[in-house]
N, C-alpha and C positions, 0 to 999 in steps of 0.2 A: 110379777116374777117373769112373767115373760117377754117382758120387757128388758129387763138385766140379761136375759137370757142373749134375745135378737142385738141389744147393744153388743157384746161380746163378741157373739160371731162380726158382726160388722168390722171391729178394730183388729179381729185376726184375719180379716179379709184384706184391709189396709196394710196390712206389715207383709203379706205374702206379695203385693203389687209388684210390679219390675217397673221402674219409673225410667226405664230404656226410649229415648229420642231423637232425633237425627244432632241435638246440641249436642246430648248427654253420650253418645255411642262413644266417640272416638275418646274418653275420659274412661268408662269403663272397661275399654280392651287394654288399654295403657295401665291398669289397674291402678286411676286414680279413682275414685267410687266412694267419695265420703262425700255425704252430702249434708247439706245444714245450712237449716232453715228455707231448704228446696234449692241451693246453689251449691257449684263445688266449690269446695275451698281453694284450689290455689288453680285456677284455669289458666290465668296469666302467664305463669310460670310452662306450662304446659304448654302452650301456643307459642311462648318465647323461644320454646327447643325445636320446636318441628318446624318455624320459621328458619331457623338458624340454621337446620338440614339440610332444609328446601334452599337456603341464598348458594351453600358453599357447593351443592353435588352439582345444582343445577347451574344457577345464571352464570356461577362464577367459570365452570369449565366452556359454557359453550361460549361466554367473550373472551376467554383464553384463545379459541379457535378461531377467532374471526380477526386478532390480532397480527399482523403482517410479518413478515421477517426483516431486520434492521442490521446494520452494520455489528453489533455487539453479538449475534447469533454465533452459538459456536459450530462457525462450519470450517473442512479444511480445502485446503486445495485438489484434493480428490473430489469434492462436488462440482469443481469447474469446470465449463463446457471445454471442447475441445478447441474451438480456435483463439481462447483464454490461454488455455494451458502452452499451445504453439507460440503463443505471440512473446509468452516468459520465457520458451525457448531461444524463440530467438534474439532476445534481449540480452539472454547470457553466454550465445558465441559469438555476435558482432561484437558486443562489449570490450571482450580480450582483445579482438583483432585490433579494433580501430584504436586502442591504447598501444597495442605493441609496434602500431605502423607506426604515429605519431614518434614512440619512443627511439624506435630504428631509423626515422628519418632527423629526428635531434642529433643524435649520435655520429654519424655519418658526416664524411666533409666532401658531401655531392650535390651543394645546392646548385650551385654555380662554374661551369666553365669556362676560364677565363681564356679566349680567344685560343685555348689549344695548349697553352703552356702549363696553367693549374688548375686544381678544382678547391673551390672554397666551398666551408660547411661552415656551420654555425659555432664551432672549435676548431678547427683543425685548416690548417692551409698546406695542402699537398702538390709537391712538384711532380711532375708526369713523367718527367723525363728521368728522373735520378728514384722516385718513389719515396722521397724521402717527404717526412710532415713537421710542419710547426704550428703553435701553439698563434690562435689566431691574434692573439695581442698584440704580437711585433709587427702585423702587418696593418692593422687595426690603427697603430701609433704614427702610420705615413698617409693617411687617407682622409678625406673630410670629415670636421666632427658631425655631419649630418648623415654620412654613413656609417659612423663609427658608435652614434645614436640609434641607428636604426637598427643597426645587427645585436648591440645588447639587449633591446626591448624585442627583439622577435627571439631572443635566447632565451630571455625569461618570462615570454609568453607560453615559447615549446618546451619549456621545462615543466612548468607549473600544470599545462594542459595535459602531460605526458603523466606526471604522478598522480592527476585529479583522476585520472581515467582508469589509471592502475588499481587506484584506492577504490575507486567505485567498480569496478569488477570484480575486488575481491568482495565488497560489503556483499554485493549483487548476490553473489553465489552462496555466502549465508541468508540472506535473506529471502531467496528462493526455496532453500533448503528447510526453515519454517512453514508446517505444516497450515498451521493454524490460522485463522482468520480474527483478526481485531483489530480495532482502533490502534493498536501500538504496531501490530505491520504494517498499516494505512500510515502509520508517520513514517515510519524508516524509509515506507517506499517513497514520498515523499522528498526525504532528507538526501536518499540515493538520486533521484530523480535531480535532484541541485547540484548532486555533486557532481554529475553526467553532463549537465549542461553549463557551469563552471567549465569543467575541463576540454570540454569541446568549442564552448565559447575561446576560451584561451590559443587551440591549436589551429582554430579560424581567422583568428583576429592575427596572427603571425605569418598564416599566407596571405590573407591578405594587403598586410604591411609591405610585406616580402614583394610582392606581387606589382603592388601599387611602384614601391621605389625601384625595382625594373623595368617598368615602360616608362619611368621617368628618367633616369640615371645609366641604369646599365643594358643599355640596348646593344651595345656590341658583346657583349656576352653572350651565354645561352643555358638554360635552366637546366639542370641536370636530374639524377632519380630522384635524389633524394628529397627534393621540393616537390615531385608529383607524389611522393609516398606521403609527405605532411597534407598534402592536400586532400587524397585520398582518405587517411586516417580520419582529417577533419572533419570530413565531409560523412563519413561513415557515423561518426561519433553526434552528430547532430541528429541523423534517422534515429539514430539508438534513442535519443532523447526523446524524441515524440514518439516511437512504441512503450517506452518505457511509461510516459504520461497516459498513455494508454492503455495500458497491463494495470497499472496501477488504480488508475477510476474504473477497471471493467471488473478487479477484483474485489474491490469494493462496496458498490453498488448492485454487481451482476445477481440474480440468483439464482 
């Protein structure tokens, strides 16, 4: 009998137990605590969430942190240093100048003064003494055809130079006017930066021309404004191209 007795007490000593472990803790505060056959039942599952926690809070922000800044970042042109921001400046008032000198020295019939009596432009043949002009063809039709080649191909060098330049100071100043930094301002400036050196290659390539067949041919002549204005222009319109290649990779890359 006493036997029966002390077995009893025993197995309500066994069910009062807390079978609490350093395995078993972090299952019973989660209140998973079913146990069977001395394991819990779904520990896996349990260890698969709190890994899951631990990848996303943890590893995944602090290698977000250690990830660099790349061209695709949305920054605007308000983060740009200062001698950035100047060098855009001054990209978009030489820009207009050196298009509008080129355009003003096309236009103009002051390349050339002809020994006192006229002045020739790249349109226009004006007499000095009456102030009267014609239209450069008629006079074009009594001259060699290798001057009469030269002056069309420097016409439509300073034409082409004159509108490339135009065109790209207007793009210029929408393009500056975008705030925003990304691969697609990275191409415009790009595309502006071609159109700049296009049109300046053009109004270079025409003083040149101009230039060359004067120390060859018209030595008794003498150059007049309007070929130091194309010259000028040109010469402007070329710096503008290499700030501009430069605004361009510092806006880019800079951070």
């Amino acid at each position: 009998m006493s036997n029966k007795v002390g077995d009893s007490n025993y197995s309500k000593k066994i069910n009062k137990i807390n079978f609490v472990t350093p395995f078993t803790k972090s299952y019973r505060l989660n209140n998973n605590w079913d146990l069977k056959n001395g394991y819990t039942v779904h520990p896996q599952e349990s260890y698969a969430k709190k890994d899951d926690v631990l990848y996303i809070d943890d590893s995944a922000s602090d290698y977000e942190e250690d990830v660099p800044k790349k061209a695709t970042d949305k920054r605007t042109t308000q983060d740009l240093s200062t001698c950035v921001t100047v060098l855009g400046v001054l990209c978009v008032i030489f820009l207009p100048i050196s298009a509008i000198l080129v355009a003003v020295a096309v236009s103009t019939p002051y390349w050339y003064d002809t020994a006192g009596t006229h002045s020739l432009g790249l349109f226009q043949r004006c007499d000095k003494s009456t102030t009267t002009c014609e239209y450069i063809d008629t006079y074009l039709s009594t001259v060699s055809s290798d001057m009469n080649f030269t002056w069309k191909l420097v016409t439509g060098l300073g034409l082409s130079g004159a509108c490339l330049l135009l065109l790209g100071s207007l793009f210029s100043c929408c393009y500056l006017a975008c705030k925003e930094i990304d691969y697609s301002k990275t191409s415009y400036g790009i595309l502006i930066s071609v159109v700049i050196m296009l049109g300046g290659g053009c109004a270079v390539s025409g003083t040149v021309l101009m230039t060359s067949y004067y120390i060859t041919n018209l030595q008794t002549w003498s150059l007049d404004w309007s070929f130091y204005l194309n010259a000028v222009g040109s010469g402007i319109s070329f710096l503008v191209f290499c700030l501009y290649i430069l605004y361009v990779f510092l806006l880019t890359f800079a951070d």
